[in-house]
MIDOSE-1310 file (N, C-alpha, C; in nm, 2 decimals, decimal comma, always signed):
residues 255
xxxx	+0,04/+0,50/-1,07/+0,10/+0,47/-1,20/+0,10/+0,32/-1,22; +0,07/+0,22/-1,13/+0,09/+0,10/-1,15/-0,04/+0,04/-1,22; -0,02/-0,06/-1,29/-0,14/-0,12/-1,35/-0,22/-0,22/-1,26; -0,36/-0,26/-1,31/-0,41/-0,32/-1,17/-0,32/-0,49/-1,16
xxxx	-0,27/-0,51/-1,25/-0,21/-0,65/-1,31/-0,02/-0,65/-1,21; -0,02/-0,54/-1,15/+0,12/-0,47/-1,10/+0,10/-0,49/-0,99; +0,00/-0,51/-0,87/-0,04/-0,48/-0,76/+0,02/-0,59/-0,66; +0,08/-0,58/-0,56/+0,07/-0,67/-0,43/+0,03/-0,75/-0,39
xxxx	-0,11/-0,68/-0,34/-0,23/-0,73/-0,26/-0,34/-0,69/-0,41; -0,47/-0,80/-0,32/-0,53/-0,83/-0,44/-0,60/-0,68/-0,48; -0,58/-0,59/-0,39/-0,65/-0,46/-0,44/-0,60/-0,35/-0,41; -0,62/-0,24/-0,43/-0,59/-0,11/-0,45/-0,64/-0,09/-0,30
xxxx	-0,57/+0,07/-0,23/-0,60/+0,11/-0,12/-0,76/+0,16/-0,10; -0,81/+0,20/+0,00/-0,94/+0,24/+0,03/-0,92/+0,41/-0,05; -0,77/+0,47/-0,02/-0,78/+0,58/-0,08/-0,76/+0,61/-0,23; -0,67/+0,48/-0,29/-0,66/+0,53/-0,44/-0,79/+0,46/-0,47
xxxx	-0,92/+0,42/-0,43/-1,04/+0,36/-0,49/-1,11/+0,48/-0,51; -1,09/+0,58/-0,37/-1,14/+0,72/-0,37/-1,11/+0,83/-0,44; -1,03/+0,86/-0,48/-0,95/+0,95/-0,49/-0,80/+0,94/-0,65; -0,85/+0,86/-0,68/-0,79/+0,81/-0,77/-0,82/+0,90/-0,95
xxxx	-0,67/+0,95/-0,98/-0,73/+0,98/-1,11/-0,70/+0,94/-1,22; -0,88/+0,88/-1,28/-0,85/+0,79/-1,37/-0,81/+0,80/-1,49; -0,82/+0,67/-1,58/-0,85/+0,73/-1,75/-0,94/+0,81/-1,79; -0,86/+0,89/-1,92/-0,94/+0,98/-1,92/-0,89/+0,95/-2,11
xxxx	-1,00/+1,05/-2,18/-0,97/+1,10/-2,30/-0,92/+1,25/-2,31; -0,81/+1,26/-2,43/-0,75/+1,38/-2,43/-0,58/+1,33/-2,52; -0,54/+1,47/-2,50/-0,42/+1,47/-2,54/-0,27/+1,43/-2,40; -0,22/+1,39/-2,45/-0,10/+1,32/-2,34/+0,03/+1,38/-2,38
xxxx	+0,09/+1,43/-2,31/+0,25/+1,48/-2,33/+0,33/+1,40/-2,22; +0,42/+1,31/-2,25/+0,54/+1,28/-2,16/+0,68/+1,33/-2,21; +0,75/+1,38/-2,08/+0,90/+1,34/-2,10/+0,97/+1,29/-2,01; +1,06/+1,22/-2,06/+1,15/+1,13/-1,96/+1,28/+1,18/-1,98
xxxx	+1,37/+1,13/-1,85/+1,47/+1,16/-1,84/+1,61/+1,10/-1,76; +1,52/+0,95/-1,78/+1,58/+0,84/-1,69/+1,69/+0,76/-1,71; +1,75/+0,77/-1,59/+1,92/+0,71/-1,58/+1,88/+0,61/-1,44; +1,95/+0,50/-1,48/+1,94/+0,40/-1,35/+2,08/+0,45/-1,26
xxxx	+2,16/+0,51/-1,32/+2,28/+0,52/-1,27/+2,32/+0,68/-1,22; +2,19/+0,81/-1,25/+2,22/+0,92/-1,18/+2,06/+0,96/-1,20; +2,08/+1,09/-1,07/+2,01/+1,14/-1,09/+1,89/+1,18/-1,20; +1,74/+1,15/-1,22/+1,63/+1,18/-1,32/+1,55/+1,20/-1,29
xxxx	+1,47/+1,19/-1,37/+1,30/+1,31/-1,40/+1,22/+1,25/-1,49; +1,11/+1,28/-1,46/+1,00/+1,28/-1,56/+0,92/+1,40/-1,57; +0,87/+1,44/-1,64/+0,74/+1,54/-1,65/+0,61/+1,45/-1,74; +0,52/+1,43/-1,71/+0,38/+1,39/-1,75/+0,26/+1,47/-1,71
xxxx	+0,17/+1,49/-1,87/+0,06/+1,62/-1,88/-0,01/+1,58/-1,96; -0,14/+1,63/-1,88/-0,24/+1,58/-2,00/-0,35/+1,69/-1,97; -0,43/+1,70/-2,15/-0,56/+1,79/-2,10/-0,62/+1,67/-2,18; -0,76/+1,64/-2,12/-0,84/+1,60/-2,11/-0,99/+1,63/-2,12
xxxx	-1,08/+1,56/-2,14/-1,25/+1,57/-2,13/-1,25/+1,58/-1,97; -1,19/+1,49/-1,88/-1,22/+1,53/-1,75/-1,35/+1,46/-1,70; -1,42/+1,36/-1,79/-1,55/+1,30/-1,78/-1,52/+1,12/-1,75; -1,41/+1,05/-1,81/-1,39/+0,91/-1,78/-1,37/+0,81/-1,85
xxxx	-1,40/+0,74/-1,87/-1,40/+0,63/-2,01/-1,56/+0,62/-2,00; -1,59/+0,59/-2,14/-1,72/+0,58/-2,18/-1,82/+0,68/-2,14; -1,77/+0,78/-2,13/-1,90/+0,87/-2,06/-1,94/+0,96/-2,19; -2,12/+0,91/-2,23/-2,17/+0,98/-2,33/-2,25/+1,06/-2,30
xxxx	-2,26/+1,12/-2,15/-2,40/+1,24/-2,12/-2,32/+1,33/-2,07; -2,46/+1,39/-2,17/-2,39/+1,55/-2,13/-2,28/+1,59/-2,16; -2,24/+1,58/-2,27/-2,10/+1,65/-2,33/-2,12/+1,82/-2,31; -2,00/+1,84/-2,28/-1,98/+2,00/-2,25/-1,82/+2,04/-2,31
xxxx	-1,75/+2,12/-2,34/-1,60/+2,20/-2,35/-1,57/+2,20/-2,26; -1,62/+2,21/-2,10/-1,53/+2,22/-2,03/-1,39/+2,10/-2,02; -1,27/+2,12/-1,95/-1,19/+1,99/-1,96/-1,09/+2,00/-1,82; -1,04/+1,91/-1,82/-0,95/+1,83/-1,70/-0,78/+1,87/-1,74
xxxx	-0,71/+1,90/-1,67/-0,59/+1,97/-1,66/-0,51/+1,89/-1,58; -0,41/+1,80/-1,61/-0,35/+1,69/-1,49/-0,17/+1,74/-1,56; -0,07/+1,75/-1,43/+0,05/+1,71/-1,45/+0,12/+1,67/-1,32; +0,22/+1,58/-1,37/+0,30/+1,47/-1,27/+0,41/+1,52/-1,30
xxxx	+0,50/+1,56/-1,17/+0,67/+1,56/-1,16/+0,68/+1,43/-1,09; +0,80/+1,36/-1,16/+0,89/+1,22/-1,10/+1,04/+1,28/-1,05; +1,08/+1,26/-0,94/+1,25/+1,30/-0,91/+1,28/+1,15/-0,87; +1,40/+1,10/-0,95/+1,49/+0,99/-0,85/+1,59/+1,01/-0,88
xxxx	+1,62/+1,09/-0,72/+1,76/+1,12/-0,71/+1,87/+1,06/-0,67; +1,82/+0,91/-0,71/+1,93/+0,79/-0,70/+1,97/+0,70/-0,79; +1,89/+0,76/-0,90/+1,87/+0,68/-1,01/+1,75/+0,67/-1,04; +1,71/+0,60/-1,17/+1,59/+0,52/-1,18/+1,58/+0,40/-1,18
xxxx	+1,49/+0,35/-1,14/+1,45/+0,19/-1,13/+1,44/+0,10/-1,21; +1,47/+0,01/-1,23/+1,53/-0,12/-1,29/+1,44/-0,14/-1,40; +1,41/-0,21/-1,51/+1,30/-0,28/-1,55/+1,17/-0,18/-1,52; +1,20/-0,03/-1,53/+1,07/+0,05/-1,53/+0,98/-0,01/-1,45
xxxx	+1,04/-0,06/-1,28/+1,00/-0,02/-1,15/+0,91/+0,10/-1,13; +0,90/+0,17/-1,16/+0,83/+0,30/-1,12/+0,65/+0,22/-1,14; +0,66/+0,14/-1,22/+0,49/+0,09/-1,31/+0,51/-0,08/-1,21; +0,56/-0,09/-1,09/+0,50/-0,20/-1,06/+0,49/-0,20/-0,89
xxxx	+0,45/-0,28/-0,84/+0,47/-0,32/-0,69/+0,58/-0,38/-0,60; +0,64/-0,35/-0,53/+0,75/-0,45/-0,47/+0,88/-0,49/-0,53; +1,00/-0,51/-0,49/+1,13/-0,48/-0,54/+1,14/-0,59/-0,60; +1,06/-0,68/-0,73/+1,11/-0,84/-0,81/+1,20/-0,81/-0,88
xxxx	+1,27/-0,69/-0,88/+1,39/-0,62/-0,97/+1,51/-0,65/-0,79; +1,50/-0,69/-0,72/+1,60/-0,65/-0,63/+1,71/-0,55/-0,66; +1,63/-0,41/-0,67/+1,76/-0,32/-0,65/+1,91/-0,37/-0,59; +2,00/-0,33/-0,65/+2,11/-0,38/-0,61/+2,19/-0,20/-0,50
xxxx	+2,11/-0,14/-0,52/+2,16/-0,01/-0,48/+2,00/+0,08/-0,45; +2,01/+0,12/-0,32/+1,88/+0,18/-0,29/+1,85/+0,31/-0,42; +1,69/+0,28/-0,47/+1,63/+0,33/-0,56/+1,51/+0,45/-0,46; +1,51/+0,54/-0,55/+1,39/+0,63/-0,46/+1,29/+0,72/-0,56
xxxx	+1,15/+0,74/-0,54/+1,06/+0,79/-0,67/+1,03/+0,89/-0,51; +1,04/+1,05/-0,57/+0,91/+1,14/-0,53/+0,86/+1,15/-0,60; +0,70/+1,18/-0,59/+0,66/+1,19/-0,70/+0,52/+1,33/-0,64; +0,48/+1,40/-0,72/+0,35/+1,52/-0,72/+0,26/+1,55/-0,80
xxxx	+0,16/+1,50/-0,83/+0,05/+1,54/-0,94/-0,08/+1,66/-0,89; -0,06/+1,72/-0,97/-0,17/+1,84/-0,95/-0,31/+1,79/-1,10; -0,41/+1,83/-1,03/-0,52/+1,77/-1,11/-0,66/+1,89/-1,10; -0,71/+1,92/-1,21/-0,79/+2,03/-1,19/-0,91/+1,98/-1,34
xxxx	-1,01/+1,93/-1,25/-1,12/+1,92/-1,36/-1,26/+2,05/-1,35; -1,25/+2,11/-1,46/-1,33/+2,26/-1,48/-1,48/+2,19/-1,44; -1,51/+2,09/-1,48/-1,69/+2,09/-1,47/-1,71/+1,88/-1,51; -1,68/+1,87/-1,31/-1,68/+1,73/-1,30/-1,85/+1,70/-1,29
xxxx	-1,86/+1,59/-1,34/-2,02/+1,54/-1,33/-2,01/+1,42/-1,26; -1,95/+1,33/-1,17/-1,94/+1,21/-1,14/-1,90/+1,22/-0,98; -1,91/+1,19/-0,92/-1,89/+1,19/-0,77/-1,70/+1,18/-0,75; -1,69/+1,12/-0,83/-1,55/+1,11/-0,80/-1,46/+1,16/-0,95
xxxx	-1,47/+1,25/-1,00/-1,43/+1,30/-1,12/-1,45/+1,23/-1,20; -1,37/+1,18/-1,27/-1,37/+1,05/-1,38/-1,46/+0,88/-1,33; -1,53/+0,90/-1,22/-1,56/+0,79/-1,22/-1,69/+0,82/-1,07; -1,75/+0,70/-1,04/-1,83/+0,76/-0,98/-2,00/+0,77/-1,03
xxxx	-2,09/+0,78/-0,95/-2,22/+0,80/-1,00/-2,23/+0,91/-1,06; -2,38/+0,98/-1,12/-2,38/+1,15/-1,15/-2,41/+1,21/-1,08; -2,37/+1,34/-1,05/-2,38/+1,47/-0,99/-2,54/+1,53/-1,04; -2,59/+1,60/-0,97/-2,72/+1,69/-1,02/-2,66/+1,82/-1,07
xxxx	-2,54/+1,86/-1,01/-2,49/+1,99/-1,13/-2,33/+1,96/-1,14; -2,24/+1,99/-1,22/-2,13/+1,99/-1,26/-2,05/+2,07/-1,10; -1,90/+2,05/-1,07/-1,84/+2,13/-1,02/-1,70/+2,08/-1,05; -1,60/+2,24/-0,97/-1,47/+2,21/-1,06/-1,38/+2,19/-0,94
xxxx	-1,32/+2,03/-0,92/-1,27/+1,99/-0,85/-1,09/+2,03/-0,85; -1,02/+2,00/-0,79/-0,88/+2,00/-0,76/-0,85/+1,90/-0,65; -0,75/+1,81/-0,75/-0,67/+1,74/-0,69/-0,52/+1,72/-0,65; -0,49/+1,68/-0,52/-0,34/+1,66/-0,56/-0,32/+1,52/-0,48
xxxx	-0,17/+1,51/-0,53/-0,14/+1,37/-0,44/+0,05/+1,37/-0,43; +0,11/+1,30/-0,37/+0,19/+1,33/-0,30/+0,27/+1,20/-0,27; +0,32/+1,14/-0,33/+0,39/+0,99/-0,33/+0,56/+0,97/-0,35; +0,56/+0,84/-0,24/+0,71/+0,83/-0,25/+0,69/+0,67/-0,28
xxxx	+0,81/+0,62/-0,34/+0,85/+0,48/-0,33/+1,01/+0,46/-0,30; +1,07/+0,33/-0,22/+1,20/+0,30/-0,18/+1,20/+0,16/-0,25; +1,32/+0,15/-0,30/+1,33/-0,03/-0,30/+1,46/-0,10/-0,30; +1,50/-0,15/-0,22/+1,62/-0,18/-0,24/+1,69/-0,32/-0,17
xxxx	+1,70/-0,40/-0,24/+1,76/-0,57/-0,21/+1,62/-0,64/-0,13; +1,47/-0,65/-0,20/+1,39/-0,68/-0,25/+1,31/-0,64/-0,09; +1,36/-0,49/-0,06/+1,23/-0,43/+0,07/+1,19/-0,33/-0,06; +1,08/-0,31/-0,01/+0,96/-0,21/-0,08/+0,89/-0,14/+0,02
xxxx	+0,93/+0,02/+0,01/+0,83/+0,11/+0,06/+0,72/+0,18/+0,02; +0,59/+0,20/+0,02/+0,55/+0,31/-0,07/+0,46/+0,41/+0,05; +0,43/+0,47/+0,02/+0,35/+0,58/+0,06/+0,27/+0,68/-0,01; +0,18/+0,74/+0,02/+0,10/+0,89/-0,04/-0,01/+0,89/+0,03
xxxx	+0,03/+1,03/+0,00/-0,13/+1,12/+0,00/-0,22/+1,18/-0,07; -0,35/+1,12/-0,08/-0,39/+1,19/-0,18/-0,53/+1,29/-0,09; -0,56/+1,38/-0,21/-0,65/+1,53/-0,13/-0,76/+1,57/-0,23; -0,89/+1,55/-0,25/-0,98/+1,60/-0,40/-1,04/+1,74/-0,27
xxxx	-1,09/+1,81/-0,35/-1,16/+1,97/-0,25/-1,26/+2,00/-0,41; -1,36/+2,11/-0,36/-1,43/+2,14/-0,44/-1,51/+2,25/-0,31; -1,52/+2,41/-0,41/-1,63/+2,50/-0,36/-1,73/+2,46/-0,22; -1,84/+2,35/-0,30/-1,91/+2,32/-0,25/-1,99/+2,18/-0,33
xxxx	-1,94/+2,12/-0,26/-1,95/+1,98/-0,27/-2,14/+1,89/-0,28; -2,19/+1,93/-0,25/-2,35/+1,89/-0,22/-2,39/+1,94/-0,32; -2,49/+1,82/-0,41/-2,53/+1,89/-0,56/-2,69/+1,86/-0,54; -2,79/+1,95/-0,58/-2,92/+1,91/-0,52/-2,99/+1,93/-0,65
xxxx	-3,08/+1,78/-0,72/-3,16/+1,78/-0,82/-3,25/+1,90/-0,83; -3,27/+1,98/-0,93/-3,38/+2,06/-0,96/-3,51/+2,06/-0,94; -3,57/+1,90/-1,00/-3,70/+1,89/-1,02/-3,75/+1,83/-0,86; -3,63/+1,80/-0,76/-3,66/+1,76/-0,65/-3,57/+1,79/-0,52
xxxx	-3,59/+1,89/-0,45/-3,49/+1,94/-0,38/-3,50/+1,85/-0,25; -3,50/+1,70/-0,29/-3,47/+1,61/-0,15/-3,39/+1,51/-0,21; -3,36/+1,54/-0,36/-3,28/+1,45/-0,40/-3,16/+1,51/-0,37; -3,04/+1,47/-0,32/-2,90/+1,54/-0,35/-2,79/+1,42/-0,40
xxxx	-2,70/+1,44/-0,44/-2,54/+1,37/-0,40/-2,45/+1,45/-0,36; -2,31/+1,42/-0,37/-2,20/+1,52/-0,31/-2,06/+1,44/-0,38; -1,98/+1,50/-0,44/-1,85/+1,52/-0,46/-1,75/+1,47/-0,34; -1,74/+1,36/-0,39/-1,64/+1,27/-0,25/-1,50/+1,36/-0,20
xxxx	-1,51/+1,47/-0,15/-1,38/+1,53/-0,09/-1,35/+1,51/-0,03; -1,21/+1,50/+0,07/-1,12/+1,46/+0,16/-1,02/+1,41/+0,13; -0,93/+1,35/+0,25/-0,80/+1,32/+0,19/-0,74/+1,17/+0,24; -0,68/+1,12/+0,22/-0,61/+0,99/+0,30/-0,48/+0,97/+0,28
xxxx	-0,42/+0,88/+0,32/-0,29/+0,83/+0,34/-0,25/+0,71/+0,34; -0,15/+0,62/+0,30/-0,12/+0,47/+0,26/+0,02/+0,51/+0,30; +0,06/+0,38/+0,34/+0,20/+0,31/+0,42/+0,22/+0,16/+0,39; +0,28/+0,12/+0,27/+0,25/-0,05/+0,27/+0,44/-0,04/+0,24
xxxx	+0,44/-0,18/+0,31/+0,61/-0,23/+0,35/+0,59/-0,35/+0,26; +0,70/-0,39/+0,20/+0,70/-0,56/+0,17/+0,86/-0,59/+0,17; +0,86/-0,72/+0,17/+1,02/-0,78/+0,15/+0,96/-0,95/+0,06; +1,02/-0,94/-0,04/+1,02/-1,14/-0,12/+1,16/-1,13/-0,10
xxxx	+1,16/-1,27/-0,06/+1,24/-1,36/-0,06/+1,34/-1,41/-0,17; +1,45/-1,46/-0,16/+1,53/-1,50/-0,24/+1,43/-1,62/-0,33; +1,30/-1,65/-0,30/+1,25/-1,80/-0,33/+1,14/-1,75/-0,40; +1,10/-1,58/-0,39/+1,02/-1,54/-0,48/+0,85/-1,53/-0,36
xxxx	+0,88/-1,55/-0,25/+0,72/-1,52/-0,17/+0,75/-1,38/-0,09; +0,67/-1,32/-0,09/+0,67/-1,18/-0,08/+0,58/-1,17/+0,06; +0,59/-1,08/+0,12/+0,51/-1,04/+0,28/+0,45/-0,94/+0,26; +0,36/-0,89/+0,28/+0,34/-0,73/+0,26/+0,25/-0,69/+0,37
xxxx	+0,26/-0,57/+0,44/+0,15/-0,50/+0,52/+0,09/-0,37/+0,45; +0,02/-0,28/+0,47/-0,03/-0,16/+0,48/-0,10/-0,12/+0,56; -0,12/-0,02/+0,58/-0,26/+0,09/+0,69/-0,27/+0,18/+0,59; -0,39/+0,20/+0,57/-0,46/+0,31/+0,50/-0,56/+0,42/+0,59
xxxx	-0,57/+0,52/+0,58/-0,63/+0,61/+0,68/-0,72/+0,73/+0,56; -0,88/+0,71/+0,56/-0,98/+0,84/+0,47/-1,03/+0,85/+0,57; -1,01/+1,06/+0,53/-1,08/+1,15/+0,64/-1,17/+1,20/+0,51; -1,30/+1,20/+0,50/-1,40/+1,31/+0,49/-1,40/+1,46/+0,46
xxxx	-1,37/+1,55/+0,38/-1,39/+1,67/+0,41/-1,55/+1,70/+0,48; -1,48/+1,82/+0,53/-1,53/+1,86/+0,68/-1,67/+1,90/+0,59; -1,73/+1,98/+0,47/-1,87/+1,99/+0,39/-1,93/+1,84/+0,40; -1,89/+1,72/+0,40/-1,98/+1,58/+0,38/-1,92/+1,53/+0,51
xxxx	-1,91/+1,55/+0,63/-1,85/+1,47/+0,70/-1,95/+1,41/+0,80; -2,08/+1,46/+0,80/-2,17/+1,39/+0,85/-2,20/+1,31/+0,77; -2,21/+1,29/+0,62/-2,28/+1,21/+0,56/-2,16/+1,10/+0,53; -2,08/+1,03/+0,52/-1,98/+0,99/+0,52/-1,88/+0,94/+0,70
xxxx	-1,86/+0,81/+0,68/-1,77/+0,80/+0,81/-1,62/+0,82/+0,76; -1,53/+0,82/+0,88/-1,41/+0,83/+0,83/-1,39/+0,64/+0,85; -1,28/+0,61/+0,76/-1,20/+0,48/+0,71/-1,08/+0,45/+0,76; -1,05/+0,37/+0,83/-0,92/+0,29/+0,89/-0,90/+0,15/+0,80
xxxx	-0,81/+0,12/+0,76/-0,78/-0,01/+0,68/-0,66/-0,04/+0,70; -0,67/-0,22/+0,75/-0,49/-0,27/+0,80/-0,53/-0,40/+0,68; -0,41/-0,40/+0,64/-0,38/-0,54/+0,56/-0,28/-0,61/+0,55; -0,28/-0,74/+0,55/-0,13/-0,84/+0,53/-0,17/-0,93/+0,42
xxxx	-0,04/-0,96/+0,35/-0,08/-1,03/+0,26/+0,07/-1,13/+0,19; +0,04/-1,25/+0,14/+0,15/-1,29/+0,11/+0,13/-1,35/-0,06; +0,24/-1,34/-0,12/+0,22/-1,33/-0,29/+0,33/-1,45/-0,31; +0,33/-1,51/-0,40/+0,45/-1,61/-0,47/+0,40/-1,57/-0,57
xxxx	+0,57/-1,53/-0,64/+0,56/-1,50/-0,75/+0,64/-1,60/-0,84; +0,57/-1,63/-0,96/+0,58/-1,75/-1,04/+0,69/-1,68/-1,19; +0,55/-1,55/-1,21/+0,67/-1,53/-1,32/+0,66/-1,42/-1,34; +0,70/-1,33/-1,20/+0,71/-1,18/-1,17/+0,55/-1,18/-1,16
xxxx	+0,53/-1,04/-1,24/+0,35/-1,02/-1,19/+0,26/-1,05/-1,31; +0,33/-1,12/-1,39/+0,25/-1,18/-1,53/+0,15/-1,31/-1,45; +0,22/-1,36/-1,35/+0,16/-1,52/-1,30/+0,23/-1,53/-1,13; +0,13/-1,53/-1,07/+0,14/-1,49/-0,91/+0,04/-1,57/-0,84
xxxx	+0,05/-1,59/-0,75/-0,05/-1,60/-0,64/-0,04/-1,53/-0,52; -0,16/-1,51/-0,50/-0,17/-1,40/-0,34/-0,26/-1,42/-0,27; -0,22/-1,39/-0,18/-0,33/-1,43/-0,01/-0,36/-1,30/+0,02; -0,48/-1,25/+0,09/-0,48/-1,13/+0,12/-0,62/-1,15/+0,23
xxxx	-0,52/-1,08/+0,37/-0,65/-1,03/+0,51/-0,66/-0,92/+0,51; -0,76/-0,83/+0,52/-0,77/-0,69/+0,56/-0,92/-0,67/+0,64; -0,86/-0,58/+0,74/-1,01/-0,55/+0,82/-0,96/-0,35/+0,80; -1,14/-0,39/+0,81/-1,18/-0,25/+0,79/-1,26/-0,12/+0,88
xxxx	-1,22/-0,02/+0,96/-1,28/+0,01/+1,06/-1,39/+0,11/+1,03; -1,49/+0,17/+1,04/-1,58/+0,24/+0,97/-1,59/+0,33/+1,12; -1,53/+0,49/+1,13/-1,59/+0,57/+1,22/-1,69/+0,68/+1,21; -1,79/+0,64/+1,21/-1,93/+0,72/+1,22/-1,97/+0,87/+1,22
xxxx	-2,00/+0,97/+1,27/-2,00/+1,13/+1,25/-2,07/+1,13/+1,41; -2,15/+0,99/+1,43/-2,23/+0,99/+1,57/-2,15/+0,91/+1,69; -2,02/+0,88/+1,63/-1,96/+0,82/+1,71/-1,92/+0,70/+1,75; -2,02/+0,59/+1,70/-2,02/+0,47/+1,67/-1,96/+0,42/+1,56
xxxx	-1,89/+0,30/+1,56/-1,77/+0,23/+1,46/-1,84/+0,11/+1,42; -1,80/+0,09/+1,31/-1,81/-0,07/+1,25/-1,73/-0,15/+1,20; -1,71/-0,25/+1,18/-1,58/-0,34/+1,12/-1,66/-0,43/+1,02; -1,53/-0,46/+0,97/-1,54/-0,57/+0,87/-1,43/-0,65/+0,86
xxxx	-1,45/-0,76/+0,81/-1,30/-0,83/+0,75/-1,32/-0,93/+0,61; -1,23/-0,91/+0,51/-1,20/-1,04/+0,43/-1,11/-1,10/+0,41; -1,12/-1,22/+0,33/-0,97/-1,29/+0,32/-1,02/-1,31/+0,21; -0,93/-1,31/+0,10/-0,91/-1,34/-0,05/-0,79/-1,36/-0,10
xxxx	-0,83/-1,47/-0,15/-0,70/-1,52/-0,25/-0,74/-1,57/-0,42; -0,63/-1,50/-0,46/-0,66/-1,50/-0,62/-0,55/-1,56/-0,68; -0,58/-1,59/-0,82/-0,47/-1,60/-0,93/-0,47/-1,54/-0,99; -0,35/-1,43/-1,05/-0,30/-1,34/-1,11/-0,24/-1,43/-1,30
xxx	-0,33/-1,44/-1,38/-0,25/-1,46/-1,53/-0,28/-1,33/-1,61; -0,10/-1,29/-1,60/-0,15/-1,14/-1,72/-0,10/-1,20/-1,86; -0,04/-1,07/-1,93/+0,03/-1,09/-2,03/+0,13/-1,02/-2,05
């Protein structure tokens, strides 16, 4: 739910890059039900094309079926907390989001539903994901899981049966902590963990990702700066691992 202009660290997990469901075209239903002071809810639904932004090939009827339950049964969060990263609201009383989205596209063409290269035939994916957030006197917890599956995942060109791709299935997991300071610089860690479904798991390694990062925030997440280390572990199908590492630091000017 967070915008990329909302974020911590300078990027998104290895799993919401995967697995992530994007914008889409369609009709949108929200309801809210939010109290900072008791118990609330959300319900959010959408049918959709199921194809992405800008996608002009191959139009078809088939469509995309997405809905989100929110529970905080402590309240809701400050300054519509739920849409950002890290506690710059310092809850004054611990705040808590569950959260569940079920996602079902009839006839995905894109390796990763709404986003992604093209597929050689259409298939009808299912997603879910599974998220919590804590925040309270400026600690920040977040967590999820997210899960994409499909029949049969391996799509093989017609006119060339050596050409294939495959529908990125499997699942991962994120754990990122932070605490800012009374002074406005923030600490943050994560580990992120992508497994492969077991149809692409030779073609595909599984993903380990650790990151630390520290942010001063100037004027909340409109105007920030952030530091960000993350190394990357890459485990093979054959056994053998690879790493990586970067460091990046950006300036953050929204609006």
């Amino acid at each position: 739910m967070n915008s990329s202009g909302a974020l911590q660290l300078t990027d998104r997990s290895i799993n919401n890059a995967r697995f992530t469901i994007d914008r889409d075209y369609g009709l949108f239903l929200n309801y809210q039900n939010e109290d900072t002071q008791r118990f609330s809810w959300a319900l959010k639904s959408a049918i959709s094309t199921g194809d992405g932004r800008n996608y002009t090939r191959n139009a078809d009827t088939k469509l995309a079926y997405t809905t989100r339950l929110e529970l905080y049964p402590l309240g809701a969060f400050l300054g519509n907390g739920t849409l950002f990263e890290g506690d710059i609201k310092r809850e004054e009383t611990p705040k808590l989001l569950l959260g569940a989205t079920y996602h079902y596209n009839q006839g995905a063409k894109r390796t990763r539903g709404q986003t992604g290269s093209d597929l050689y035939e259409s298939r009808a994916l299912t997603s879910i994901h599974l998220d919590a957030m804590l925040k309270y006197r400026g600690i920040s917890f977040q967590t999820a899981w997210m899960n994409r599956t499909t029949e049969n995942p391996i799509t093989v060109d017609a006119l060339n049966q050596e050409l294939t791709n495959f529908v990125q299935v499997g699942s991962g997991y994120d754990f990122q902590l932070s605490y800012i300071f009374p002074s406005d610089y923030e600490i943050i860690g994560r580990y992120s963990f992508l497994k492969p479904g077991s149809k692409i798991k030779e073609l595909e390694p599984e993903r380990e990702q650790i990151s630390f990062g520290l942010t001063r925030y100037i004027w909340e997440h409109a105007l920030k700066l952030q530091t960000e280390v993350t190394n990357t572990r890459l485990m093979f199908p054959d056994s053998s691992t690879a790493s990586d590492w970067y460091i990046r630091f950006q300036i953050e000017i929204g609006i």
